[in-house]
Backbone as numpy.savetxt, mean C-alpha at the origin, in Angstrom:
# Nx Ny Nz CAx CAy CAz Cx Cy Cz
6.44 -27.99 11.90 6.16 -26.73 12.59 6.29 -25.57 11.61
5.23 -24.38 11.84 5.54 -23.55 10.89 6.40 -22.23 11.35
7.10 -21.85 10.55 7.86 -20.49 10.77 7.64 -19.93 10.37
6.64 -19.23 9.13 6.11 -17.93 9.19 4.59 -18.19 8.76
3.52 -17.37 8.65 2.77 -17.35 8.33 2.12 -15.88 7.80
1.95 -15.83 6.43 1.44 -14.64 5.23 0.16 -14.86 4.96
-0.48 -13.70 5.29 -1.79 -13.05 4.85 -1.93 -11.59 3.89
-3.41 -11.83 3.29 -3.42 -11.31 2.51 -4.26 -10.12 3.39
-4.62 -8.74 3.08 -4.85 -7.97 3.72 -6.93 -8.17 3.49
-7.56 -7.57 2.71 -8.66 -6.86 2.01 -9.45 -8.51 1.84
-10.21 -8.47 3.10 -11.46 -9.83 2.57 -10.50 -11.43 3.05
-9.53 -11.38 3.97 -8.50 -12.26 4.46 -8.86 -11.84 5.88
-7.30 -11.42 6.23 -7.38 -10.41 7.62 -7.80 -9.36 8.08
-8.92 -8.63 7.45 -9.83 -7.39 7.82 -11.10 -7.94 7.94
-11.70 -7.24 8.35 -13.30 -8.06 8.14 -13.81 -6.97 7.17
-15.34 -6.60 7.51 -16.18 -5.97 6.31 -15.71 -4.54 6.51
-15.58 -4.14 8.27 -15.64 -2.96 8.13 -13.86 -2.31 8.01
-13.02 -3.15 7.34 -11.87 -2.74 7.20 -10.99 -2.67 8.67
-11.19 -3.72 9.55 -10.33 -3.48 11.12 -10.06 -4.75 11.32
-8.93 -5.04 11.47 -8.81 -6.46 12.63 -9.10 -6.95 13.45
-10.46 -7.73 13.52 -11.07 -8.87 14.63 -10.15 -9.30 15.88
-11.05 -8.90 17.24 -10.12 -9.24 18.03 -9.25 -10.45 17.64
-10.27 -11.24 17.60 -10.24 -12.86 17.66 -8.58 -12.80 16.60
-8.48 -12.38 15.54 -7.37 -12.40 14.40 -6.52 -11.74 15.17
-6.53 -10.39 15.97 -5.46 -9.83 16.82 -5.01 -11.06 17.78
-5.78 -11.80 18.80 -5.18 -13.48 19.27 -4.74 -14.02 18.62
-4.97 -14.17 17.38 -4.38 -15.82 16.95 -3.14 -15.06 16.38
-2.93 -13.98 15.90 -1.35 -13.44 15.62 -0.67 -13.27 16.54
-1.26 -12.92 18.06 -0.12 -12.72 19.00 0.46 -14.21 19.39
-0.59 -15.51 19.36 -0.23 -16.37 19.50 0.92 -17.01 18.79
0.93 -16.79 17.69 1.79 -16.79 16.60 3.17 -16.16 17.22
3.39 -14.85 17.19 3.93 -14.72 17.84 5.12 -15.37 19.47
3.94 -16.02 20.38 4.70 -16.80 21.39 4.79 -17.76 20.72
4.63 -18.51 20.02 5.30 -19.59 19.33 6.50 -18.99 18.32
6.77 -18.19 17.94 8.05 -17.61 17.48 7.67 -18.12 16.35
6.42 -17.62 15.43 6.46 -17.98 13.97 5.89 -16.67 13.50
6.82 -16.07 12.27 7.06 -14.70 11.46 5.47 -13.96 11.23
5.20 -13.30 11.51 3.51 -12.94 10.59 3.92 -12.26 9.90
3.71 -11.79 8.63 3.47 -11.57 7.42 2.42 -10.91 6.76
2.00 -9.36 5.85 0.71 -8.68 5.22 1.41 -8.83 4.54
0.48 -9.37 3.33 1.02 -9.10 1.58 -0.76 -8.60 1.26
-0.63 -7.44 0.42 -1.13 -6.65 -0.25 -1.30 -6.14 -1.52
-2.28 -5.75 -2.11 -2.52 -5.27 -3.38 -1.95 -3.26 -3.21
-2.28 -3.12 -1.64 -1.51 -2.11 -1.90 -0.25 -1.96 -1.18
0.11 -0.16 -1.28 1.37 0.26 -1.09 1.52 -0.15 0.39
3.19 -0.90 0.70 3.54 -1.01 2.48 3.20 -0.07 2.99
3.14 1.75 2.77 2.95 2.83 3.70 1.59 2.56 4.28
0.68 1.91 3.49 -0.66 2.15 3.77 -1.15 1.10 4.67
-0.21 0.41 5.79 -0.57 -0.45 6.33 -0.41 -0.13 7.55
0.05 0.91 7.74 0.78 1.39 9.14 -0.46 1.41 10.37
-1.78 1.37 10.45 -2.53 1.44 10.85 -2.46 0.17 11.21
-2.69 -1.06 10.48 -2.46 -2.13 11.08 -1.15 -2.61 11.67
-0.02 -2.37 11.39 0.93 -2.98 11.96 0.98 -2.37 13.57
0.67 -1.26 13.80 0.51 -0.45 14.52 -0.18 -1.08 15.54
-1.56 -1.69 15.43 -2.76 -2.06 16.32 -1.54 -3.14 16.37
-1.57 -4.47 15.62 -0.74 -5.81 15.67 0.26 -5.63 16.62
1.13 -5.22 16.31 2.17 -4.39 17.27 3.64 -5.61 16.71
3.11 -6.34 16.24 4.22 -7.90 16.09 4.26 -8.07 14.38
3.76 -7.21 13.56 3.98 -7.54 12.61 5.32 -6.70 11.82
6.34 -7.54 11.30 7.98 -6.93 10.82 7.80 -6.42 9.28
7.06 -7.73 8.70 7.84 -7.71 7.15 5.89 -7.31 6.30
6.29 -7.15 5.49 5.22 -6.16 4.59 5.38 -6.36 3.19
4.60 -7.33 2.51 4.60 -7.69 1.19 3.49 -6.91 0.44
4.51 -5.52 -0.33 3.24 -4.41 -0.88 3.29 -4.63 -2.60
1.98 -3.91 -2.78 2.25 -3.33 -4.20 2.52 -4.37 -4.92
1.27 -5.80 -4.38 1.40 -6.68 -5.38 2.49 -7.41 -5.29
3.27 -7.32 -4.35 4.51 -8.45 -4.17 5.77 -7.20 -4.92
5.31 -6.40 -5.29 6.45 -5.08 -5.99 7.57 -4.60 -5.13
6.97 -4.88 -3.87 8.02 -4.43 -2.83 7.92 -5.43 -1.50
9.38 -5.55 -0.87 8.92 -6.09 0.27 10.24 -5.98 1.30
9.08 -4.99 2.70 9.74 -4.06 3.08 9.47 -4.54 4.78
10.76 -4.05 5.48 11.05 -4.20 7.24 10.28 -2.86 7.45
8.92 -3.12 8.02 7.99 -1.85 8.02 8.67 -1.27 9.31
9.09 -1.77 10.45 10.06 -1.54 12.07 11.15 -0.74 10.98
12.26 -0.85 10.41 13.33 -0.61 9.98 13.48 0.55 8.76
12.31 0.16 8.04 12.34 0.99 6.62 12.90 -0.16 5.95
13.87 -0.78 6.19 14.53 -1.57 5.04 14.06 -2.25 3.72
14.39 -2.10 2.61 14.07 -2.89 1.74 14.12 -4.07 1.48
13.87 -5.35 1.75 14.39 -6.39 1.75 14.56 -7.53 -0.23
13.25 -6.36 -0.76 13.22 -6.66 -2.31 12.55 -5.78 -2.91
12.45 -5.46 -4.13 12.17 -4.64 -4.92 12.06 -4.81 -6.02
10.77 -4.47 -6.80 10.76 -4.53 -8.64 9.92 -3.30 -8.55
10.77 -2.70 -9.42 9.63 -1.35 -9.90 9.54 -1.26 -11.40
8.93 -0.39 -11.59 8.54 -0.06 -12.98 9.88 1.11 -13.62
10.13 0.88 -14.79 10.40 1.86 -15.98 9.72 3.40 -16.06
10.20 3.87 -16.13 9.82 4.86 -16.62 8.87 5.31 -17.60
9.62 4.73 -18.56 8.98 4.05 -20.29 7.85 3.51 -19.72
7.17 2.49 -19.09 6.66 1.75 -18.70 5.42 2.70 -18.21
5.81 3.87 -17.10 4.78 4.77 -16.80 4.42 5.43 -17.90
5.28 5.98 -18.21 5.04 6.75 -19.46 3.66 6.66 -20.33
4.01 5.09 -21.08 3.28 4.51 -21.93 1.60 4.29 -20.90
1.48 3.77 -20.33 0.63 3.20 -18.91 0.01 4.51 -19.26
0.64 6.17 -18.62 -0.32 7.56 -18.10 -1.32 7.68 -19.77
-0.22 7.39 -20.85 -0.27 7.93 -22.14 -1.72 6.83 -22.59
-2.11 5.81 -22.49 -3.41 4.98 -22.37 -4.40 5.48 -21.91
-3.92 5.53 -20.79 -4.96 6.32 -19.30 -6.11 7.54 -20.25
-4.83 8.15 -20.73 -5.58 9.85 -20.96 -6.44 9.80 -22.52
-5.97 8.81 -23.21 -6.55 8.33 -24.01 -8.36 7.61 -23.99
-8.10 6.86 -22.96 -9.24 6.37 -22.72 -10.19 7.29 -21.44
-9.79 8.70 -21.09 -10.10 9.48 -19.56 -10.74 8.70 -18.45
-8.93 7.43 -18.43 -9.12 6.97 -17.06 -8.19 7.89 -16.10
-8.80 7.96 -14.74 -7.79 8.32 -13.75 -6.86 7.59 -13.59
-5.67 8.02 -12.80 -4.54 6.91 -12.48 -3.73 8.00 -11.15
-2.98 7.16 -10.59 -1.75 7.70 -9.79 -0.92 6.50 -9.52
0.40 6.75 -8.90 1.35 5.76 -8.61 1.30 5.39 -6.96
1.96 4.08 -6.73 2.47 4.19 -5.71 3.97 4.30 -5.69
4.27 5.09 -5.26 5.80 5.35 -5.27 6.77 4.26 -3.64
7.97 5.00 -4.08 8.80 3.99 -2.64 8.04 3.97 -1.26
7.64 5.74 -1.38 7.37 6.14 0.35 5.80 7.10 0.56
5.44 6.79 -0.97 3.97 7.81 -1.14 3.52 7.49 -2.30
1.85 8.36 -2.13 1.09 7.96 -3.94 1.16 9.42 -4.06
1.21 9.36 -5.21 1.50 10.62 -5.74 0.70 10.85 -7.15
0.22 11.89 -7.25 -0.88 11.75 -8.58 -0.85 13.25 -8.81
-0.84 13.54 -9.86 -1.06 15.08 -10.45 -2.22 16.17 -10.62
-3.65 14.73 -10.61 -4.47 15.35 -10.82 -4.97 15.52 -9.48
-5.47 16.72 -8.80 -6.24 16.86 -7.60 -7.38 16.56 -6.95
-8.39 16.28 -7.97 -9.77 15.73 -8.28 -9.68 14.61 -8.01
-8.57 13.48 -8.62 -8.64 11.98 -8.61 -9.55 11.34 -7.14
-10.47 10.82 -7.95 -11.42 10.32 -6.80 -10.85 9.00 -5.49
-9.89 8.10 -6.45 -9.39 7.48 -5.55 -8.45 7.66 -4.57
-7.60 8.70 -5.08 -6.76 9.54 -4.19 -7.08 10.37 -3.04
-8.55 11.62 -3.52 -9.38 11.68 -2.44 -9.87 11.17 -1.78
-9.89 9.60 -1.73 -10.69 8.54 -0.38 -9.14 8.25 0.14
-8.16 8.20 -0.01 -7.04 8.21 0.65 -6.76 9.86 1.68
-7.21 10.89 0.72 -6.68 11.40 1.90 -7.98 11.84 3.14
-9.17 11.27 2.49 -10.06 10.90 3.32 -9.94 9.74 4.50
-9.35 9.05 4.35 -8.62 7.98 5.28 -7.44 8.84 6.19
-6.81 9.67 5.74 -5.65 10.28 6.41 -6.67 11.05 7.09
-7.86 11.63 7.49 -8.23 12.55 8.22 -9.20 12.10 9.48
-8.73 10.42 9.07 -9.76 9.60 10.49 -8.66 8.48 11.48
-7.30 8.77 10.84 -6.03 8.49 11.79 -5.40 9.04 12.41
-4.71 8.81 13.09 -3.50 9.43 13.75 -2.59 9.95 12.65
-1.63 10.92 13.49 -0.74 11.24 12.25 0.19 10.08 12.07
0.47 9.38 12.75 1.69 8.47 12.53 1.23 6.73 11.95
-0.10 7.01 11.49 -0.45 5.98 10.85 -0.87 6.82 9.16
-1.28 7.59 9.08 -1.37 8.06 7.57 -0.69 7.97 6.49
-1.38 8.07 5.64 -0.93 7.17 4.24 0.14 8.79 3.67
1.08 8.31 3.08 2.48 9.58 2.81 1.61 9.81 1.41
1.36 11.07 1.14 0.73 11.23 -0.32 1.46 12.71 -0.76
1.60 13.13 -1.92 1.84 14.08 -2.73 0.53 14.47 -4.15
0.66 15.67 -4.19 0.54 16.14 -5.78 1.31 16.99 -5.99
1.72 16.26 -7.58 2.87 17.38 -7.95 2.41 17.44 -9.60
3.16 18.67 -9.89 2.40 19.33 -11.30 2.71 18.45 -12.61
3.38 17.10 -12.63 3.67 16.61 -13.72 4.19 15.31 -13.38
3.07 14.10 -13.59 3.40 12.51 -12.99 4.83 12.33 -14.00
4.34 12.44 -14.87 5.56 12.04 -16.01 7.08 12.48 -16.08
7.03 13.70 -15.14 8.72 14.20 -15.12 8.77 13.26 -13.24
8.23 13.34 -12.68 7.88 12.47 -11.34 8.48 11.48 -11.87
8.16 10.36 -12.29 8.27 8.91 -12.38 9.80 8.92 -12.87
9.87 9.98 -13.66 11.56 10.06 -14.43 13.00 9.96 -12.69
12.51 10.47 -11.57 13.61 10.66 -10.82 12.86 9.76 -9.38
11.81 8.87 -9.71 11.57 8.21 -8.60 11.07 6.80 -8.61
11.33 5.96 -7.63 11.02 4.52 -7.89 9.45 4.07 -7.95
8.95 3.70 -8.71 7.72 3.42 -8.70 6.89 1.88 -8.75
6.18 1.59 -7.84 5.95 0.40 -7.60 4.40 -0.33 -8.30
3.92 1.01 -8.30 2.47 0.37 -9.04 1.65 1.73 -9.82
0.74 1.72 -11.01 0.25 2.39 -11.39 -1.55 2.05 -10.87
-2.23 2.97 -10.10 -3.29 2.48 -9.70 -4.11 3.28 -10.97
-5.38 2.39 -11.63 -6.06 3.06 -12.32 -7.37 3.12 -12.04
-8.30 4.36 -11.71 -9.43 4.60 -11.19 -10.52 3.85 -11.78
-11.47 2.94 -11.32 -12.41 2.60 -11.63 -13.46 2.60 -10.74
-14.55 2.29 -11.35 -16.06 2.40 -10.50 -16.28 1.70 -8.71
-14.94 1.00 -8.78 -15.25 0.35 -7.40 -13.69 0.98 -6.31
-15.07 2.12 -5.68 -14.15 2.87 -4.70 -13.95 2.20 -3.65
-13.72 0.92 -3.10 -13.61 0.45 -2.23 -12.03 0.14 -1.87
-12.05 -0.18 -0.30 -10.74 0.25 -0.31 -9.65 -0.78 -0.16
C-alpha cells in the first residue's frame, strides 16, 4: 500500500493550459480518503504554488526550488532546507552581468530581483494580477541583489532565458 504519493508540477500535474484537470483534482482527493500523503515538488519557489494547493485543498507538504526547500505550505514550517552562500550568489550575479544575462532569486518567502525590467519577473507579476490576493506569488525589488543575498536565505538563482514559459 502506498503512503505518499509526489508529483512534479509543469507537464506532470498541470495540463497545457497551466490548471489542474478535474479528473487529477479526483484522483488526489481519492488519495486523500485512502489516507495517502500528496506531495508538489517543483522547479520552482513553494510560494508560487499557492494557487494550486488552494484549488487541491488536501495538499500539506511542498517540495520547492528544486528540492532546495521543503516546506508545511498549511503551517509555514520548514521541514528542510539547503540554500545558497552568499559567495555563491555573488559569483552566480557577477557571470550573469558579464555575459548580460538577467537573473533574480528565489528567496525563503519571495523573488526578489533588482532589476525592474527583468522579463521573467514581469510574467510573475503578470500572474499576480490574474489571482486572488491570497494566492499571489510574494515578490520584491530592491536596489542591490548583492547586499540582499548578504542578510537573506536564498534558495535558487533563476537566470532569464528565451523560454518565457512558466
Amino acid at each position: 500500500m502506498y503512503r505518499m504519493v509526489v508529483t512534479d508540477l509543469d507537464g506532470t500535474l498541470l495540463n497545457n493550459k497551466k490548471q489542474v484537470s478535474e479528473a487529477n483534482v479526483k484522483a488526489i482527493q481519492n488519495l486523500k480518503d485512502q489516507n495517502i500523503t500528496f506531495v508538489m515538488a517543483t522547479g520552482r519557489s513553494d510560494v508560487m504554488t499557492r494557487a494550486y494547493t488552494k484549488q487541491l485543498k488536501n495538499v500539506d507538504i511542498v517540495i520547492g526550488c528544486d528540492g532546495a526547500v521543503i516546506r508545511n505550505i498549511r503551517t509555514g514550517e520548514i521541514l528542510c532546507e539547503n540554500h545558497l552562500r552568499s559567495e555563491t550568489c555573488h559569483t552566480t550575479f557577477e557571470i550573469c552581468k558579464k555575459y548580460g544575462l538577467q537573473y533574480y532569486v528565489f528567496a525563503k518567502d519571495e523573488l526578489v530581483s533588482d532589476d525592474p525590467q527583468n522579463e521573467r519577473f514581469l510574467i510573475h507579476q503578470k500572474f499576480n494580477q490574474t489571482v486572488e490576493e491570497d494566492e499571489e506569488i510574494p515578490m520584491k525589488i530592491v536596489n542591490d541583489l548583492n547586499e540582499y543575498v548578504n542578510d537573506h536565505i536564498i534558495y535558487k538563482i533563476v537566470v532569464s532565458h528565451n523560454d518565457t514559459s512558466y
